[in-house]
PLY file of the C-alpha trace (Angstrom):
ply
format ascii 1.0
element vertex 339
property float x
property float y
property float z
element edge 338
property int vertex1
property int vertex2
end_header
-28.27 -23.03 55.31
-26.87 -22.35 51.83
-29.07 -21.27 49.14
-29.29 -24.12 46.29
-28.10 -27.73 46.69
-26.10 -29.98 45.20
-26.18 -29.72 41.47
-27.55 -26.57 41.20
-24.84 -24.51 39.79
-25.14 -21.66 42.35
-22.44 -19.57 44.63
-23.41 -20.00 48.32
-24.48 -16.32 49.16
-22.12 -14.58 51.55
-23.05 -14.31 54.91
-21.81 -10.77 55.75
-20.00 -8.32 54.53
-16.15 -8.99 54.92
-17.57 -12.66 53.32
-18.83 -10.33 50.39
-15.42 -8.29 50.34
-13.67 -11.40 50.35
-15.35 -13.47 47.48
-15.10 -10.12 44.98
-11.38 -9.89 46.11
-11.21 -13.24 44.93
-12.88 -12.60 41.91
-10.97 -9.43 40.86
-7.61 -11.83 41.51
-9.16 -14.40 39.01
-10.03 -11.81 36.60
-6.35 -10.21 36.64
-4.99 -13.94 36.10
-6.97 -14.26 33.59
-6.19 -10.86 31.97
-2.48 -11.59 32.37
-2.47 -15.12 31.05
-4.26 -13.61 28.04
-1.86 -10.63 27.43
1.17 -13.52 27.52
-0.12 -15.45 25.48
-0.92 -12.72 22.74
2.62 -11.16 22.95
3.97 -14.30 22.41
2.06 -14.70 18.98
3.13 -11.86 18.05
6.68 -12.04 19.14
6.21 -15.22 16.63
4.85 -13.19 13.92
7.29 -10.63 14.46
10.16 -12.67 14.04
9.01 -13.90 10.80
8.06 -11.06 8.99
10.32 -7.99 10.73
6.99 -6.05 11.93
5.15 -5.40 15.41
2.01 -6.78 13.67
-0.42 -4.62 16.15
1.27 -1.43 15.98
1.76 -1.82 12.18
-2.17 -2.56 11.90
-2.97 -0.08 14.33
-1.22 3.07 12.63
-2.22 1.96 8.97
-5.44 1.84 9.69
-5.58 5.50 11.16
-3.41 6.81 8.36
-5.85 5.34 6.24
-8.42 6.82 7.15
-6.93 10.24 7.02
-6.25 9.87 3.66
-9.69 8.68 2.15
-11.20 11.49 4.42
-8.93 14.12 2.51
-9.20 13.00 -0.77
-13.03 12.71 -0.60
-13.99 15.68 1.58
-11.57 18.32 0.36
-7.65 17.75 -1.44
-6.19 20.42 -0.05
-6.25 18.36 2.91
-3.81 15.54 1.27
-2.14 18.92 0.36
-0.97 19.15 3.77
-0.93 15.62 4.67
1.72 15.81 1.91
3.36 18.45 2.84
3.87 16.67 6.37
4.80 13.00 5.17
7.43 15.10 2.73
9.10 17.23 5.16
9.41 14.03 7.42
10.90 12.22 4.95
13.41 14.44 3.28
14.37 15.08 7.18
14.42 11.28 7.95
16.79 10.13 4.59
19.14 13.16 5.58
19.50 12.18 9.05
19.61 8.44 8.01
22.63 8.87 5.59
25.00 10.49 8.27
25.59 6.70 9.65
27.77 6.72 6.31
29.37 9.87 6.80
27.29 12.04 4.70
26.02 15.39 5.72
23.11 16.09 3.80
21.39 19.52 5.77
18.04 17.92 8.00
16.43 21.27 8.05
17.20 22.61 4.69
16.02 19.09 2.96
12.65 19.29 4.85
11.85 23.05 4.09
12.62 21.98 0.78
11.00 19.50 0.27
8.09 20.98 2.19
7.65 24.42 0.06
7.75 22.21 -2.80
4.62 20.36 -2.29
1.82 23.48 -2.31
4.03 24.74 -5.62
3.62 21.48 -7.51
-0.04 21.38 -6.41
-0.80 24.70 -7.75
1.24 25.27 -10.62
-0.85 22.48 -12.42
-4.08 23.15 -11.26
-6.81 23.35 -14.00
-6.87 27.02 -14.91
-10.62 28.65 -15.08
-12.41 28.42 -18.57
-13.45 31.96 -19.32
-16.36 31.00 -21.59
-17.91 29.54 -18.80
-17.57 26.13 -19.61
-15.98 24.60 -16.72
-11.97 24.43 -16.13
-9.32 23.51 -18.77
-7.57 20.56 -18.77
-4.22 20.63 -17.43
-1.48 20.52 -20.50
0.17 16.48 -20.21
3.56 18.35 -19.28
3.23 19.75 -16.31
6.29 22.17 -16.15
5.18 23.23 -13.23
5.49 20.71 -11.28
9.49 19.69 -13.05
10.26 23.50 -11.74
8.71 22.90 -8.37
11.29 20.09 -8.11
13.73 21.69 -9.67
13.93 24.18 -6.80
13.60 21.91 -3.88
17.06 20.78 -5.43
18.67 24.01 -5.37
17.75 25.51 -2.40
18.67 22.16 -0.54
22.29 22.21 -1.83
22.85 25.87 -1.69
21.76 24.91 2.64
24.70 22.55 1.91
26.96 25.06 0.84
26.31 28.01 2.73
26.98 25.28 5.69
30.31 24.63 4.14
32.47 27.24 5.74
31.32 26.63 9.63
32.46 22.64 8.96
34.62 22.72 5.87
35.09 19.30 4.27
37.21 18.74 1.65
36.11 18.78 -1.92
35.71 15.40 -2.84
33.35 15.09 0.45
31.81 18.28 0.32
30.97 17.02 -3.96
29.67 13.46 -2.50
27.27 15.65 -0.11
26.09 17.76 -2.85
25.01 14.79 -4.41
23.44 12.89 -1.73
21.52 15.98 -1.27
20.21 16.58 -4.32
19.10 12.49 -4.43
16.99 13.61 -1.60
14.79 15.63 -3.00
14.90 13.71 -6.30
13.96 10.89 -4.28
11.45 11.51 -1.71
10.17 15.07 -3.13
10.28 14.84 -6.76
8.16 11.16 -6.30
6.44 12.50 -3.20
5.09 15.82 -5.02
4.43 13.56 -8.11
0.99 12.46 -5.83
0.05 16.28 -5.59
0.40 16.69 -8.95
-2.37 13.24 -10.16
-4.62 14.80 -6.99
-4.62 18.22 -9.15
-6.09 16.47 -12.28
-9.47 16.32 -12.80
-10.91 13.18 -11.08
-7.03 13.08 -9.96
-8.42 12.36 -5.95
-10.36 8.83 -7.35
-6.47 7.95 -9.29
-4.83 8.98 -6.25
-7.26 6.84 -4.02
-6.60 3.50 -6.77
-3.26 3.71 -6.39
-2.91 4.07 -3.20
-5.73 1.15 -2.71
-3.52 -1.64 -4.68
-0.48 0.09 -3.10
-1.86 -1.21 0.09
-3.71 -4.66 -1.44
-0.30 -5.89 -2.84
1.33 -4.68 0.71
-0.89 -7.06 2.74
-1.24 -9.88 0.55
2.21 -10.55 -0.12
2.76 -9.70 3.07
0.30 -12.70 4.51
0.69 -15.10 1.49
4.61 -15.05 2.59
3.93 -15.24 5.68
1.76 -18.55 5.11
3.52 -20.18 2.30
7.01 -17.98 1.88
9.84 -20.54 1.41
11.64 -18.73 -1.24
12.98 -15.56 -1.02
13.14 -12.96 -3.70
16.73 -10.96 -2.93
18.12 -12.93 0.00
20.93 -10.23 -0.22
18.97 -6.99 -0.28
15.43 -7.91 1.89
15.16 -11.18 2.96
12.00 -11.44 4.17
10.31 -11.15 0.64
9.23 -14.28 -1.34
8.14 -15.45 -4.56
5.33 -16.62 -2.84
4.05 -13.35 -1.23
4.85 -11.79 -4.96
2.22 -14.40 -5.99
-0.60 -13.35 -3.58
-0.33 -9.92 -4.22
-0.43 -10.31 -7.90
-3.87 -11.53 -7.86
-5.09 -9.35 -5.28
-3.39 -6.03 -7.01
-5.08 -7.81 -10.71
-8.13 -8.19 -9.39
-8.46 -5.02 -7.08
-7.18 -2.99 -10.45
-10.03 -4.72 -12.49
-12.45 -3.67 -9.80
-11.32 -0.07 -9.29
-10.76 1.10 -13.18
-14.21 1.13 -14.11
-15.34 2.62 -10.30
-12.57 5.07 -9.84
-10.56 5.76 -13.02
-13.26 5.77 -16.12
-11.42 2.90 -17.61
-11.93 -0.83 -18.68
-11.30 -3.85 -16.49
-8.60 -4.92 -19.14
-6.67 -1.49 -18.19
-7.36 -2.17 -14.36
-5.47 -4.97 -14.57
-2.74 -3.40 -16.74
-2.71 -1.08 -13.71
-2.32 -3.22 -10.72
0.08 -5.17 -12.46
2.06 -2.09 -12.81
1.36 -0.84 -9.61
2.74 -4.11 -8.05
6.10 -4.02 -10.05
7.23 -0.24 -9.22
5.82 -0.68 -5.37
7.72 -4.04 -5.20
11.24 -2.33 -6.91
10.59 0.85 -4.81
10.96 -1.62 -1.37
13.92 -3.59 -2.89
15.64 0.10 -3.87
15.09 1.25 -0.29
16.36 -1.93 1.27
19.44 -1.20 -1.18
19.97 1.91 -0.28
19.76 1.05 4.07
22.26 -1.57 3.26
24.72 0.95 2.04
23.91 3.50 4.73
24.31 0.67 6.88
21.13 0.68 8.82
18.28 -1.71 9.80
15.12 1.11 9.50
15.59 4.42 8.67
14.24 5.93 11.77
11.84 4.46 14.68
9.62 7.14 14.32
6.61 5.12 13.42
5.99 2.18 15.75
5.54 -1.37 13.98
6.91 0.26 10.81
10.12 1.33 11.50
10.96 4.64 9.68
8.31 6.45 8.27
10.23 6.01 4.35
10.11 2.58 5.18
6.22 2.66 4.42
6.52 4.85 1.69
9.07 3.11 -0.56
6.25 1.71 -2.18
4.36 4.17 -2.18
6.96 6.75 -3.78
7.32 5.33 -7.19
3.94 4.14 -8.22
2.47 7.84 -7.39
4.72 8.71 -10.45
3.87 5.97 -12.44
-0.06 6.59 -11.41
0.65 9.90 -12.85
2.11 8.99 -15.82
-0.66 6.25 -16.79
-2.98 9.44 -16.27
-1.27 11.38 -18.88
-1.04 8.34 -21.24
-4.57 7.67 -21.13
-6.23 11.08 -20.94
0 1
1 2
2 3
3 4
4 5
5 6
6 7
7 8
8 9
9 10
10 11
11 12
12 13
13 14
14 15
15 16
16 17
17 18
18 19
19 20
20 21
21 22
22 23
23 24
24 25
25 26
26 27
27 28
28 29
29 30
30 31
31 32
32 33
33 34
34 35
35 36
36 37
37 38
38 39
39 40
40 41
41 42
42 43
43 44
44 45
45 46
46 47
47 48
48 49
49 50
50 51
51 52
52 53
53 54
54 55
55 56
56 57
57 58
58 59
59 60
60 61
61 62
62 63
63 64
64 65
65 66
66 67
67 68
68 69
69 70
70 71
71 72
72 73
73 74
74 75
75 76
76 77
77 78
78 79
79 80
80 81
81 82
82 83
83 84
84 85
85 86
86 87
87 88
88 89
89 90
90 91
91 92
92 93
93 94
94 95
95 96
96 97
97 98
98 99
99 100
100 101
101 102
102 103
103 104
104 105
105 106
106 107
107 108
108 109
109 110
110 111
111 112
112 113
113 114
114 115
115 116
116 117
117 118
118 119
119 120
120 121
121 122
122 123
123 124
124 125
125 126
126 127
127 128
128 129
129 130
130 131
131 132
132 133
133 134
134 135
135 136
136 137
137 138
138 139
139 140
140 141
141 142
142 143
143 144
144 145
145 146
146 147
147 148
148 149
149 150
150 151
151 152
152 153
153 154
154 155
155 156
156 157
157 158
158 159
159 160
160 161
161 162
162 163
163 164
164 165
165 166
166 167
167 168
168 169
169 170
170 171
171 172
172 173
173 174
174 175
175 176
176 177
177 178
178 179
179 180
180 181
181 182
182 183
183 184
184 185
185 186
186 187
187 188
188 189
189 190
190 191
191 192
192 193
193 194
194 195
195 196
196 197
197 198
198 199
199 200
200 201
201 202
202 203
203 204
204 205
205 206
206 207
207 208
208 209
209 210
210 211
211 212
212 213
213 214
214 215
215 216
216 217
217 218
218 219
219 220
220 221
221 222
222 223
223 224
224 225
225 226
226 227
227 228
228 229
229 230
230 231
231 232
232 233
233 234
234 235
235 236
236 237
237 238
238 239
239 240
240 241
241 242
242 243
243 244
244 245
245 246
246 247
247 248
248 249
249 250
250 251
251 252
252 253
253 254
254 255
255 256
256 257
257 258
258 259
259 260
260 261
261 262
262 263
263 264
264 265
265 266
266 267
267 268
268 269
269 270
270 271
271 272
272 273
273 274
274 275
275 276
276 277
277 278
278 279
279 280
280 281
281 282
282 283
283 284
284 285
285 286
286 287
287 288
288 289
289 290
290 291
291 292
292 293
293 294
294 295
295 296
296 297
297 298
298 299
299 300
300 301
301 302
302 303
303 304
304 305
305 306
306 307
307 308
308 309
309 310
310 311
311 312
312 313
313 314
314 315
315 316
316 317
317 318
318 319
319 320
320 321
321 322
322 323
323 324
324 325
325 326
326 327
327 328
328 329
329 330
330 331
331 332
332 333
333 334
334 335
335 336
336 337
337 338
């Protein structure tokens, strides 16, 4: 006799155990279908959404999120800790462009960029720190040129072609090369740590963590708006020739989300009116939109797709910095212009 009749919506128990064995055996195999069916189908979406945009969607979500997180955590708990986080993302990056621009025949030296680059970052941070008010009052403000950080740069430059040079006699190239990789190398630092230790420098400020977290806040808003608006409504692109997944339409949707997140953040963050947020993220959106055209310029004349694989779903990890790069400088400079 089976427990239940007809209509009742129950199992028949299992009579013994090898019944019992047999029905979860059963079970497990439906639940593995099931599992497998459902991992298909979700790797084909995103194959889909891959081939649109050019990203792993879940591995870009996945490590933007934790970097995220990292970064708020250091620039609310204690900067030194973006300090470092700099100091890493720097050293990666000098290391990553140098490597990157060999597929054109340019030697520009992979360790000497990064410890240049590297020992740059702490020297920008500190040389404009606020220096101690001896009255008591507080700290001075820093001075709106900060020399410092010019000089920090400055020497990142020279000690990463003088690793070019003194590299010179174990490969000799001639002159005209050996001038072109002088060059390159020096672009390097310009580049990646003259804009990368331009961050350090608005996180030394007073308030300088809430600029640094705005910035890098619309950074990100205009990133994933115009990154789903053109995924949604692209039809036009920007520059075909230099990144041809960009559209007027994802330019759209991350001008209003970069205006209004501006708006929102100036009078939270920045001590400033909404009028000036918007000013901002307008801003903000134009150097992080010209900073991922310039990099996409500067891959098609090295000849390469991304500048590394070392971060999956991104690509290289420069390719997620290009827009970050120039609107830390321009963040900076809106901070002198307005303090």
């Amino acid at each position: 006799m089976t427990d239940g009749g007809p209509g009742t919506g129950r199992s028949r128990r299992p009579r013994n155990s090898a019944e019992l064995q047999e029905q979860i055996r059963a079970t497990r195999g439906e639940i593995r279908d099931q599992v497998r069916q459902t991992r298909a189908h979700f790797d084909e979406a995103n194959a889909r959404l891959t081939a649109r945009s050019g990203r792993n969607l879940v591995g870009a979500i996945g490590l933007g999120v934790g970097l995220g997180a990292l970064v708020i955590v250091s620039l609310v708990i204690w900067k030194p800790i973006f300090v470092l986080l700099a100091m890493a993302l720097v050293g990666f990056g000098t290391s990553e462009l140098a490597v990157a621009v060999r597929h054109a025949g340019i030697r520009v030296p992979r360790v000497g960029a990064a410890v240049a680059g590297v020992l740059a970052v702490p020297a920008a941070y500190v040389s404009v720190l606020p220096a101690p008010d001896q009255t008591g009052a507080g700290r001075l403000p820093t001075p709106l040129v900060p020399g410092g950080w010019l000089a920090a740069v400055v020497f990142a430059v020279v000690v990463a072609v003088l690793w070019r040079l003194l590299q010179q006699p174990a490969r000799p190239v001639a002159g005209r090369l050996l001038g072109r990789d002088l060059l390159v190398t020096a672009f390097v630092q310009l580049y990646v740590t003259g804009l990368g230790t331009s961050a350090v420098v608005l996180l030394a400020q007073r308030g300088g963590q809430w600029w640094t977290l705005a910035f890098l806040a619309v950074v990100v808003a205009s990133d994933v708006f115009a990154y789903v608006t053109g995924l949604r409504f692209g039809k036009h692109p920007m520059a075909p020739r230099i990144s041809p997944k960009k559209t007027w339409e994802g330019l759209a949707g991350a001008a209003v989300a970069t205006i209004v997140l501006g708006a929102v953040l100036a009078p939270l963050l920045l001590d400033r009116p909404i009028w000036f947020g918007a000013v901002f993220g307008v801003v903000i959106l134009a150097t992080g939109t010209l900073g991922d055209l310039g990099e996409s310029m500067i891959k098609r004349d090295i000849g390469v797709k991304d500048m590394s694989s070392w971060l999956p779903g991104h690509g290289g990890l420069l390719d997620r910095l290009d827009s970050v790069l120039p609107s830390a400088a321009v963040a900076l400079a809106l901070f002198l212009a307005t303090a």
